[in-house]
ROGULUM-572989 format. One record per residue (C-alpha): x negated, y, z. Coordinates in steps of 0.02 Angstrom, whole numbers, plus 50000, padded with zeros to 5 digits. Each point is the difference from the previous one (the first is absolute). Example, Ala and Ser with C-alpha at 12.3 -4.5 7.8 and 13.67 -1.06 7.14 Angstrom:
BEGIN
493854977550390499315017249967
This chain:
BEGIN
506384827347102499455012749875499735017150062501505012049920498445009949895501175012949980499825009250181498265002449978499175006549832498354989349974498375008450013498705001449864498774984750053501944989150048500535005249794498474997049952499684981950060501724996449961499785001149821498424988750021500904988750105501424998749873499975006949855499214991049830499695016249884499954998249803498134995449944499334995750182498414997750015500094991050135498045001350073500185020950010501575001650046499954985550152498555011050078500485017749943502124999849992500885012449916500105019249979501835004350090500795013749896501565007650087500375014149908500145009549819500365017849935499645006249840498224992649937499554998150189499914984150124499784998450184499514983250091500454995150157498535010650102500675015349913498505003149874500665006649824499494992749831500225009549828500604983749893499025001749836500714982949957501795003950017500594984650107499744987549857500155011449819501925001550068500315014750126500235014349846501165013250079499094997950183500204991150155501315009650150501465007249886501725000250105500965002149843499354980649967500374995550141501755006950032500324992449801499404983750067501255002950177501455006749900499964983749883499884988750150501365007150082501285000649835499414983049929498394992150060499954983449870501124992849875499354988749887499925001249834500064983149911500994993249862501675015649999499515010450137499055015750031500085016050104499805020749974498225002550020499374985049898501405004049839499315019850029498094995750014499974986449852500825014149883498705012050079498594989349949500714995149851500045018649952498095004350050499424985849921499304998649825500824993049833501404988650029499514994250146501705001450061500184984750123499584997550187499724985850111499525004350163498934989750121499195002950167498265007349940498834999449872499324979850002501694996149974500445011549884498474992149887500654983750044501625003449934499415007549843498824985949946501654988250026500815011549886498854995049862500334983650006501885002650018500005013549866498844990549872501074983250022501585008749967499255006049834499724981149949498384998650047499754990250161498354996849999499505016249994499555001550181498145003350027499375017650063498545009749978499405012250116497995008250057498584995450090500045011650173501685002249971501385000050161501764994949990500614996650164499964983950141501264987949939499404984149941500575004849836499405019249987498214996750096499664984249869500365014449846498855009350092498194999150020498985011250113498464995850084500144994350163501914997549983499864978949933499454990750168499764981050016501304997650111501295004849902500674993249826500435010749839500754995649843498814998949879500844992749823500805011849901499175014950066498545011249890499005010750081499095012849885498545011950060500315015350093499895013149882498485011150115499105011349906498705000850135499554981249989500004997449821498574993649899498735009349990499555009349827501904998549971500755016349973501835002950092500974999249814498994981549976500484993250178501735004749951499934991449842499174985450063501604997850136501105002049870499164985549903499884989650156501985000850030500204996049795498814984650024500894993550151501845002049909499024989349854499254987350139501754997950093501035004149872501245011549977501604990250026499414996250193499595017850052501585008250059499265014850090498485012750047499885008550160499035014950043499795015950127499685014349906498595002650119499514985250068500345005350191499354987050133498764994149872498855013950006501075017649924499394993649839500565011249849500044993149839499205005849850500965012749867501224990449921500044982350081501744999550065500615006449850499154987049890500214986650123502085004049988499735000249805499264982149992501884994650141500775009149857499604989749889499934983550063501805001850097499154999850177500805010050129498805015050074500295000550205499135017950058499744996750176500405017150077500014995550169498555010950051499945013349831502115004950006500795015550105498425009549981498704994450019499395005549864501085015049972501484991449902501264990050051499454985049901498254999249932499974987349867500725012549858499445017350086498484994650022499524984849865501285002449868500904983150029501654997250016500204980750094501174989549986500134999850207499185010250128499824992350195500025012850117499945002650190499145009350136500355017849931501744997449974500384999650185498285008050042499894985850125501285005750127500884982849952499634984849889500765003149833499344992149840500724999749816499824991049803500735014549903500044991249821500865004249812501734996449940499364989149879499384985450124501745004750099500974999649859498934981449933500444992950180501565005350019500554992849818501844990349979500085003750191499634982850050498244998950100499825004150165498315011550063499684988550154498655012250087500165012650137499895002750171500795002550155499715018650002500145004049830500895016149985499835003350191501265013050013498735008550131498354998349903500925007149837500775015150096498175003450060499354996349807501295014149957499755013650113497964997649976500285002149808500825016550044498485007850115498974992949859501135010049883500385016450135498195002850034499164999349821498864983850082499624994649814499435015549961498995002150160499274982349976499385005649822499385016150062499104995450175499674984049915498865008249857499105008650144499724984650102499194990849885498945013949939499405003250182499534981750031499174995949854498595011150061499624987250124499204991849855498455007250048500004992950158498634984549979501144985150040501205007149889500294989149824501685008849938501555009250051501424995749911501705000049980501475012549952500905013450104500634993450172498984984249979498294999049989498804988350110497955002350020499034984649929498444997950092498464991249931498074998650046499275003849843500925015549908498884993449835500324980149994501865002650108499594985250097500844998150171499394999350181500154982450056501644996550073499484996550164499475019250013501955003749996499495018049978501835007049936500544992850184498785008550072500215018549904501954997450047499604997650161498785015049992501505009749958501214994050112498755006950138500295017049920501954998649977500074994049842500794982049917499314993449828500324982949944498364988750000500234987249838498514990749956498795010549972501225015649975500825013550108501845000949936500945016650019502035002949948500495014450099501825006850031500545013149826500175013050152498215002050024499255015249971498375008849915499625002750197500124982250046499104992249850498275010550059500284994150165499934980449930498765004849886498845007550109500374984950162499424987049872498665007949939499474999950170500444981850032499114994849839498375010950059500174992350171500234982549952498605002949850498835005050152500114983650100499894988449837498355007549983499444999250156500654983450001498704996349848501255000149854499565007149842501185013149941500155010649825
């Protein structure tokens, strides 16, 4: 018989081995975590965690880009009890649908850019990407042109774990052996990474020489096979890679012109990140023909995702009335996860957090980009409330450690020691704190990592490494 768990609350070490008894986390690596388990977390408020000894983390990474308006707030929670107790689920397929879903589709619909006028929720952001690359293929066939179907997206690009959204896209690391992708009709383009471009070429030439490389491909493949482009404004997951002046915008011209639909995947860059609610026109001047979106929109108290797309492709699909959009999901328009989606949109709203992000977020990337001088420092980068630390060997030639040295593991761990989470990628230190962090709080991560860095630079050293 199994014990009733319930009398007795399980100690640290009992929750702890649990979870590596049990549990198979996204992205195991298996080796670490068999000998080394998990950190337990048990507990949230504001930018702040707690694990299951008690000690107290300041979360520079923001649970995963997605916890905006902070971790611990009871009016969430009692929006998330009050829904469950008046209607926890009703479907919403076919002629069907329920308060919060009809209130928080017009809500979107209203915040987002253009005509982008239409929602179809999912349950987070790979399905939401999923869904939208779908779309092009319904859309484009129901313009007369089935064949139409192939989609183009970047090198080090991320677009979720379904079959379908982790074969569109292609980060290092991410495509295993042991799993199988689908690789026709999918273009991958290069990341557009000012730091890594050829050298001699000035920033203006890389762009122009993307530009050209997405021209060339729509004269190799054709333009009557390529239905649709997908790209994060900021390339999140891939390395907080910011594009050069005027890519997106030229990138949209050349979809413009050649009838493929632009997908912005917002999933990490929407509800504020960046100080707006959407980036893609705020921030790059383009107005897509669909944005995906996630994390923010719920600030990860529940799964939530969305395709927000234009009337046109609604008004293309839904022609003569006689088609039938044969995608969704169980939980689409969960009547709980929209009445969270709703109430964060109004703390987002109540408490300026946009502005805040753009404000604090000017600061925070000011104050860590003087880690630069720090020798294993190559670049920081990124915009406002995400930014990561790329670190290299040589700060002339940019070349790497080897990967074996696994030195972003090591400066995170460095800085969980000293209460702190960052996000080891690679050979980058992600950060995407909450829009409630302060001027206070960003020299507090700012100063931990530049001790991690220095400590972790120490013992590479000594270790016989080369670094600078």
């Amino acid at each position: 018989m199994i014990a009733p768990m319930a009398l007795a609350r399980p100690s640290p070490q009992e929750l702890w081995e649990m979870d590596r008894q049990h549990l198979l986390h996204p992205w195991t690596n298996f080796g670490p975590f068999e000998r080394e388990g998990a950190l337990v977390i048990t507990r949230g408020e504001g930018c702040h965690l707690w694990d299951a000894e008690g000690r107290r983390y300041f979360d520079a990474v923001g649970g995963m880009w997605c916890t905006n308006v902070g971790l611990g707030r009871r009016e969430m929670a009692a929006a998330m009890a009050e829904q469950a107790e008046r209607l926890a689920f009703s479907n919403t397929f076919v002629d069907v649908t329920n308060d919060p879903s009809a209130r928080l589709a017009a809500r979107l619909a209203d915040l987002a850019p253009g005509d982008l006028n239409r929602v179809h929720f999912t349950t987070g952001g790979s399905t939401a990407v999923d869904t939208a690359v779908r779309m092009v293929w319904y859309w484009q066939s129901c313009m007369g042109r089935p064949e139409k179907t192939d989609i183009v997206a970047r090198d080090h690009s991320y677009h979720g774990a379904t079959y379908l959204s982790q074969s569109v896209g292609k980060r290092p690391g991410d495509r295993v052996a042991e799993f199988r992708y689908k690789e026709t009709g999918i273009h991958h383009l290069s990341a557009p990474n000012p730091y890594r471009r050829p050298e001699g070429m000035s920033e203006a030439q890389f762009c122009d020489a993307l530009v050209a490389e997405f021209e060339a491909l729509i004269v190799q493949v054709g333009a009557d096979r390529i239905g649709g482009f997908i790209a994060e404004p900021i390339q999140a997951s891939g390395g907080v890679i910011v594009p050069p002046q005027g890519y997106l915008r030229r990138m949209w011209e050349i979809c413009q012109r050649h009838d493929i639909l632009f997908i912005a995947d917002e999933v990490v860059t929407a509800f504020g990140r960046l100080g707006h609610w959407f980036a893609s026109e705020a921030e790059f001047g383009v107005v897509p023909d669909m944005i995906t979106c996630a994390k923010g929109l719920t600030s990860g108290y529940v799964p939530l995702g969305a395709v927000i797309f234009s009337d046109r492709i609604w008004q293309a699909m839904a022609a003569n009335g006689e088609r039938w959009f044969t995608s969704g999901f169980t939980y689409s328009g969960h009547p709980v996860s929209c009445a969270v989606g709703l109430k964060n949109l109004e703390i987002i709203e109540r408490e300026g957090l946009l502005e805040n992000a753009a404000r604090v977020g000017d600061y925070f990337l000011e104050r860590l980009q003087a880690l630069e001088a720090l020798p294993l420092v190559g670049q920081v980068r990124g915009r406002r409330l995400m930014v990561c630390v790329e670190n290299v060997a040589d700060k002339a030639t940019k070349a790497p450690l080897p990967d074996g040295v696994n030195e972003s593991k090591r400066i995170s761990d460095a800085a969980e020691a000293m209460g702190m989470m960052v996000r080891p990628l690679g050979h980058l230190n992600v950060m995407s704190p909450a829009l409630t962090i302060t001027e206070a709080d960003v020299d507090f991560v700012a100063e931990t990592l530049e001790r991690a860095i220095r400590q972790v630079t120490d013992e590479l050293v000594r270790e016989g490494h080369r670094i600078g």
